[in-house]
C-alpha positions as CSV (number, residue, x, y, z in Angstrom):
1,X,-51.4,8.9,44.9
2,X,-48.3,8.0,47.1
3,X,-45.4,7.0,45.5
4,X,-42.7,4.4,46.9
5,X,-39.8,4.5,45.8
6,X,-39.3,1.0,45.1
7,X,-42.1,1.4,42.1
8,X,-40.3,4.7,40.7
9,X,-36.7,2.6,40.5
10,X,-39.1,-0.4,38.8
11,X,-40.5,1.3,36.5
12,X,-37.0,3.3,35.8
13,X,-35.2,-0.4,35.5
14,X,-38.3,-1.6,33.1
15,X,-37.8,1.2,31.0
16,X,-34.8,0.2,30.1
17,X,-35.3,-3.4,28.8
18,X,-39.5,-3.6,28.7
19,X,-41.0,-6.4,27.2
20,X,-43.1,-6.5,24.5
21,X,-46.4,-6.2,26.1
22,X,-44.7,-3.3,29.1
23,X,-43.4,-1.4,25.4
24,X,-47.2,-2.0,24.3
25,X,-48.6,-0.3,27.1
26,X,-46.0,2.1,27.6
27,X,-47.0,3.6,24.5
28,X,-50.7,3.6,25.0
29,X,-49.8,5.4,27.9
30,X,-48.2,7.9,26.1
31,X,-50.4,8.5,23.8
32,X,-52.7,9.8,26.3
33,X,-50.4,12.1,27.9
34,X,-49.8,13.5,24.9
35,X,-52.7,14.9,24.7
36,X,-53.3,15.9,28.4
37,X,-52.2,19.8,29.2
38,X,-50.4,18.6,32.5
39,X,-47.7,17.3,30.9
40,X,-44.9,20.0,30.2
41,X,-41.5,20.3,29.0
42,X,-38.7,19.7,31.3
43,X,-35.2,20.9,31.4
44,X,-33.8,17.8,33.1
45,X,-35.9,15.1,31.6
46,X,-37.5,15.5,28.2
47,X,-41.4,15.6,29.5
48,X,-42.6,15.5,33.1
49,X,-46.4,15.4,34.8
50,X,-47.4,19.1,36.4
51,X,-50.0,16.7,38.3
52,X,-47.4,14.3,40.4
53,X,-44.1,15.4,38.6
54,X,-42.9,12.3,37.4
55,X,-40.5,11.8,34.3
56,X,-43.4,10.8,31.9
57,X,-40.5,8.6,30.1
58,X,-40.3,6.9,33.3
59,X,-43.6,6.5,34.9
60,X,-45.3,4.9,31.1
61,X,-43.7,1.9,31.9
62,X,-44.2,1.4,35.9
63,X,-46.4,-2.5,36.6
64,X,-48.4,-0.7,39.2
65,X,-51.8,0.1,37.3
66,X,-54.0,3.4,38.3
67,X,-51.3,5.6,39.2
68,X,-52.3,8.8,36.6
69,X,-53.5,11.1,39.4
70,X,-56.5,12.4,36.7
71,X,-57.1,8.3,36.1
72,X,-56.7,9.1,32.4
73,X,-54.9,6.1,32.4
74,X,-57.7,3.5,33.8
75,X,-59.3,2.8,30.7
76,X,-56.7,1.2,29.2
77,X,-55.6,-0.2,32.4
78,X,-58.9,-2.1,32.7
79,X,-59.6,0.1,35.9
């Protein structure tokens, strides 16, 4: 997946004042990572993805749908 860097400073701005439906999948999102070994502790952000090294924090709440590098997002992304 290539990342812009418009998208990564989107979903950093959404993260801070999400709406209820972003917050709704945001979480969802989370929950899978949870779960998924690839996502590891970080000493400057709380969690990050071994896969494409995003902040997980972050990245839960970008608009642009399929952008889990293992697609373990697309489910609930209707992909």
């Amino acid at each position: 997946m290539k990342y812009n860097i418009i998208n990564i400073v989107k979903a950093w701005w959404i993260a801070e004042n999400p709406t209820k439906e972003q917050s709704q999948l945001a979480q969802k999102r989370l929950g899978i990572c949870s779960e998924c070994p690839s996502m590891v502790k970080s000493v400057v952000f709380k969690f990050k993805c071994n896969e494409c090294g995003c902040p997980i924090g972050k990245k839960i709440f970008t608009d642009v749908m399929g952008t889990c590098d293992l697609k373990k997002w697309n489910k609930i992304e209707g992909l």
